[in-house]
C-alpha positions in Angstrom: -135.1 131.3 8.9 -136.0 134.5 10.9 -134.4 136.6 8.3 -136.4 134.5 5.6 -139.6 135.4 7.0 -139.1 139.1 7.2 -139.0 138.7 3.2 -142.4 136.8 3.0 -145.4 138.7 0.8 -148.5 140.3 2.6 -150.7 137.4 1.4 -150.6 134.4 -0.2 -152.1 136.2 -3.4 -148.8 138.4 -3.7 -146.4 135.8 -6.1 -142.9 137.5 -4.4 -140.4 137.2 -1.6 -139.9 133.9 0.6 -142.6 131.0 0.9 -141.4 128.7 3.5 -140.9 124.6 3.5 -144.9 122.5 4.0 -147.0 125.8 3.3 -147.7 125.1 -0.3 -149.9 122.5 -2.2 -149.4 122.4 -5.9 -151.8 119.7 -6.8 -154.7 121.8 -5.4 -154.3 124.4 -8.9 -155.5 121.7 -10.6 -158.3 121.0 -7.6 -156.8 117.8 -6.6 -156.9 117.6 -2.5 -153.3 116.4 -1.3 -152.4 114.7 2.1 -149.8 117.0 3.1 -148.1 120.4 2.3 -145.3 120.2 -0.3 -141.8 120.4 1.1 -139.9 122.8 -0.8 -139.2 126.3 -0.1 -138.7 128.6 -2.6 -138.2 132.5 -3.4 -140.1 134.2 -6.2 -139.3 137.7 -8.6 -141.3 139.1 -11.5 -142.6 141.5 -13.5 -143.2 145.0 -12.1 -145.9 147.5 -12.8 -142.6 150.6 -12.8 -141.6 147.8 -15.3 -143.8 149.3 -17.8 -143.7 152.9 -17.3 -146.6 154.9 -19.1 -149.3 151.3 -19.2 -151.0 151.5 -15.7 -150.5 148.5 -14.8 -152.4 147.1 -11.6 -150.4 146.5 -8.8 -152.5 143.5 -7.7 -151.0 141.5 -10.6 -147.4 143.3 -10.9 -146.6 143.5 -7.5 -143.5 145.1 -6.0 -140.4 143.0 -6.0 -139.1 141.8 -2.1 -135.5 141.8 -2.6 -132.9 140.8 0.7 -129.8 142.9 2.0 -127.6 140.1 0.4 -124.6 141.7 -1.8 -124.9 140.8 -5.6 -128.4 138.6 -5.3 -130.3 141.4 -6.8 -127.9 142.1 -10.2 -127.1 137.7 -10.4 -131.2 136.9 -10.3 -132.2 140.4 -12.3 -129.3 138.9 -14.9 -130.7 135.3 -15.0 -134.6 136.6 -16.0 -133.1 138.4 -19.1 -131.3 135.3 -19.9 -134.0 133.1 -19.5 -136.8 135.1 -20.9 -135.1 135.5 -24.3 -135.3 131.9 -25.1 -138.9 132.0 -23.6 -140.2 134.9 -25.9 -138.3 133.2 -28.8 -140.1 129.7 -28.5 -143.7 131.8 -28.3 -142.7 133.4 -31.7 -141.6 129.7 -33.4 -144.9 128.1 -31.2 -147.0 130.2 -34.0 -145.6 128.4 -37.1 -147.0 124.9 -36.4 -150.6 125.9 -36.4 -149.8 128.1 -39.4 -150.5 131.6 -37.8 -147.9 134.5 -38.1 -144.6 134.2 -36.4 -145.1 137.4 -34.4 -149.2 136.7 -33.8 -148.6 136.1 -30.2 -146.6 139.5 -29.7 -149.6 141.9 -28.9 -150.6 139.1 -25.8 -147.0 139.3 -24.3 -145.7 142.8 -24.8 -146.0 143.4 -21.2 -146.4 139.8 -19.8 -146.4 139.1 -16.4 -143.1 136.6 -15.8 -141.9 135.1 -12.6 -138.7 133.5 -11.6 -139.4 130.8 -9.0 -136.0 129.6 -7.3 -136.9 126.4 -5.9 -134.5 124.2 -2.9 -135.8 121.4 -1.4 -133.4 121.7 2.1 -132.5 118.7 3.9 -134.7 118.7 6.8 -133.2 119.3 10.2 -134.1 115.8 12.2 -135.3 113.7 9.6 -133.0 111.9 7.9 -135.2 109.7 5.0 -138.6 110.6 4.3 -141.3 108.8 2.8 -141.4 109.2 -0.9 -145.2 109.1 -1.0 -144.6 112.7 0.3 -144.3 115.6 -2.4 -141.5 117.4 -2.9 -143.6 119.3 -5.4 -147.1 117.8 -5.7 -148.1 117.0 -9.3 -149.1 120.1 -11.2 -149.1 121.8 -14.8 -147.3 125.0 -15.1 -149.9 128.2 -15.4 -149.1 129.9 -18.3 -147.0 129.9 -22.0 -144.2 128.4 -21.5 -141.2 127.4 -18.2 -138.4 127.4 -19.2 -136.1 125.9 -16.1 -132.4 125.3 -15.0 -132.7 122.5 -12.1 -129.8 120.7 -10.1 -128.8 117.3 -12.1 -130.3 115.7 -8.5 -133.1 112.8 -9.3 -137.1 114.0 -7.9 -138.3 115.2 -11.4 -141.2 113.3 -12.6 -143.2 113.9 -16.2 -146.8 112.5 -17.0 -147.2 110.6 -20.6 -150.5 110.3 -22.6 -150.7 107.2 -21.1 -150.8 107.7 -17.7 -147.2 106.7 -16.9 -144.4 108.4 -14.9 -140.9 109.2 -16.4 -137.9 110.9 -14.3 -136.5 113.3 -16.1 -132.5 114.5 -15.7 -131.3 117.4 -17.8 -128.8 117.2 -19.9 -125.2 118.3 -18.4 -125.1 122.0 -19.6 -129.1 122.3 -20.8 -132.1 123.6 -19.7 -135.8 121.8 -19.7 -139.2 123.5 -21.2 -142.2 122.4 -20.2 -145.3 123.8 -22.0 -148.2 125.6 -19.6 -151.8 125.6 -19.4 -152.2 129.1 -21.7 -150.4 127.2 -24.9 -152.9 124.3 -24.2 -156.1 126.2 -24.2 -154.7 128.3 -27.2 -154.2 124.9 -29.4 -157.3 123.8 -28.0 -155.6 120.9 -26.4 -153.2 119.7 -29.0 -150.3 121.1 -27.5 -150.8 119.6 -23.5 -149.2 121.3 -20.7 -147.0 119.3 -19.3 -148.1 117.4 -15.7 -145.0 117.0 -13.0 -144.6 116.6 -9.8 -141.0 116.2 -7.6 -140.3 113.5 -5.5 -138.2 113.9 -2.4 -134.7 114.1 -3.3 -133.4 111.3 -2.1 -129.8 109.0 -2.9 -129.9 105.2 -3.5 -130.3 105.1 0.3 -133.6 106.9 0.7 -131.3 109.3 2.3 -132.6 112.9 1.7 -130.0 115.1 -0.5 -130.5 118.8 -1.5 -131.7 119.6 -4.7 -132.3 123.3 -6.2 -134.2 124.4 -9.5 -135.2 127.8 -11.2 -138.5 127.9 -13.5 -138.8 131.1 -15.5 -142.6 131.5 -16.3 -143.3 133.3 -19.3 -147.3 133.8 -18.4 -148.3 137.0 -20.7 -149.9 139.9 -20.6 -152.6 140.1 -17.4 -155.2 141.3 -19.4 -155.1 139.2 -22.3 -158.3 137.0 -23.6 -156.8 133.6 -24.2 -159.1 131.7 -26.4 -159.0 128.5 -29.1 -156.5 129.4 -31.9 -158.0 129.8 -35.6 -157.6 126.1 -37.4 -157.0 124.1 -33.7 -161.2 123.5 -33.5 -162.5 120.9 -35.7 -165.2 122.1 -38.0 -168.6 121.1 -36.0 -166.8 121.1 -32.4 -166.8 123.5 -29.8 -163.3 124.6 -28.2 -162.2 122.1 -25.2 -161.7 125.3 -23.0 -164.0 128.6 -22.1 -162.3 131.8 -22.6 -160.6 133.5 -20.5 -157.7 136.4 -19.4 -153.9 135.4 -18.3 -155.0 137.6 -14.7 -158.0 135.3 -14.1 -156.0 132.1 -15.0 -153.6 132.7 -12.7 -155.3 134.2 -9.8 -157.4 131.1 -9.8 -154.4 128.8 -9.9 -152.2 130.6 -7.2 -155.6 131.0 -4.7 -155.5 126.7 -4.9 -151.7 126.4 -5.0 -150.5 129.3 -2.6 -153.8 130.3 -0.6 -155.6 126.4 -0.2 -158.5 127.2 -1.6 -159.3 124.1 -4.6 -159.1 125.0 -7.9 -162.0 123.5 -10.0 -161.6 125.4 -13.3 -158.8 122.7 -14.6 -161.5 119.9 -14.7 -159.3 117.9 -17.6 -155.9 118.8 -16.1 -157.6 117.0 -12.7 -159.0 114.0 -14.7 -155.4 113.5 -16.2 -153.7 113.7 -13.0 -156.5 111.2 -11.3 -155.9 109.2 -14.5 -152.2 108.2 -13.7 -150.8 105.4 -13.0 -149.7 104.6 -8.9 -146.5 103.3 -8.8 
């Protein structure tokens, strides 16, 4: 742990290095108060500024990279990010077809977009041995931008939220990888594509025993300076879009101050009454 904390970023508004286990609350980036700190721990990478050589790109929202003295981590996680972005730029091109826009419409709002790798583990605490599952592993949340697309452990937690206010766990497939939709895509198809809510139980076996469990979300957020506003033909004639412009940098500064800083997020007003909306169980 002491060399974890020597990799942690200035502030809570700097989306790099190590966040420790119960300093998070997820829920609260869609300004939902929780009772307790989320237990995972996780260690985040993304886009730089040098990235982008000859674009100026502001520091505040392509931050330096916080990398350990660990042989091969830097090459194996800089390897995965190209992997995983390729099918994430790929399913923004196809995303255009079903409102009928250009394939490669969304490629001037992502040519220099502003992913993050998020390598999630949920460690098995060091006294405790079950927990109560009322506590979050990851409290209930949408993803912030386009699109996730995210390798996880074949370990039960994973929860989705239906239409209907009712929780499925969700297992990948052995071999596959899961995509869950963000809040950008949403406000872009004013609503008709949702993000998709989650949340992660504590790991735990048939015992109530807790067991380890590991994930990696690649975010594919777009470009920080982007206006992201309703799509041509996703507003009904006579209606005004669901969702107030905005820019992928404000989106996400607000989300990350409520997730990662404490501060409650009210800008997600329907993403809250969804997730207040759901069934207990």
């Amino acid at each position: 742990m002491e060399e974890k904390q020597r990799l942690r970023a200035p502030s809570p508004g700097i989306n790099r290095g190590y966040t420790p286990p119960r300093t998070e609350k997820l829920s609260l980036s869609l300004g939902v108060p929780a009772a307790a700190e989320d237990l995972f721990e996780t260690f985040d990478v993304g886009a730089e500024a040098s990235s982008f050589p000859g674009l100026d790109l502001p520091e505040a929202h392509y931050p330096a990279n916080i990398w350990p003295a660990l042989p091969d981590f830097r090459p194996a996680v800089e390897e995965w990010c190209r992997r995983a972005g390729g099918p994430a730029r790929r399913m923004t091109g196809i995303f255009a077809r079903a409102p009928g826009l250009p394939e490669g419409c969304f490629a001037p709002f992502t040519d220099h977009s502003l992913d993050v790798l998020r390598m999630n583990h949920y460690p098995l605490p060091d006294r405790e041995l079950t927990l109560d599952r009322g506590r979050m592993g990851m409290g209930a949340h949408t993803d912030y931008g386009i699109v996730t697309v995210l390798w996880a452990d074949r370990v039960p937690g994973l929860q989705i939220l239906d239409g209907d206010g009712c929780r499925h766990d969700v297992l990948p497939e052995p071999g596959c990888l899961l995509v869950n939709l963000g809040d950008l895509l949403a406000r872009w198809t004013n609503d008709r594509w949702l993000s998709t809510m989650h949340r992660v139980l504590p790991p735990t076996d048939e015992r109530g025993r807790v067991v380890r469990r590991r994930s990696a979300a690649y975010f594919h957020d777009g470009n920080w300076d982007a206006e992201i506003s309703a799509l041509p033909g996703c507003v009904p004639p006579g209606t005004a879009p669901r969702h107030p412009p905005t820019t992928v940098g404000r989106h996400l500064t607000e989300k990350l101050a409520g997730s990662r800083a404490g501060r409650r997020n009210d800008n997600s007003p329907r993403e809250a009454a969804r997730l207040r909306a759901a069934r207990s169980d």
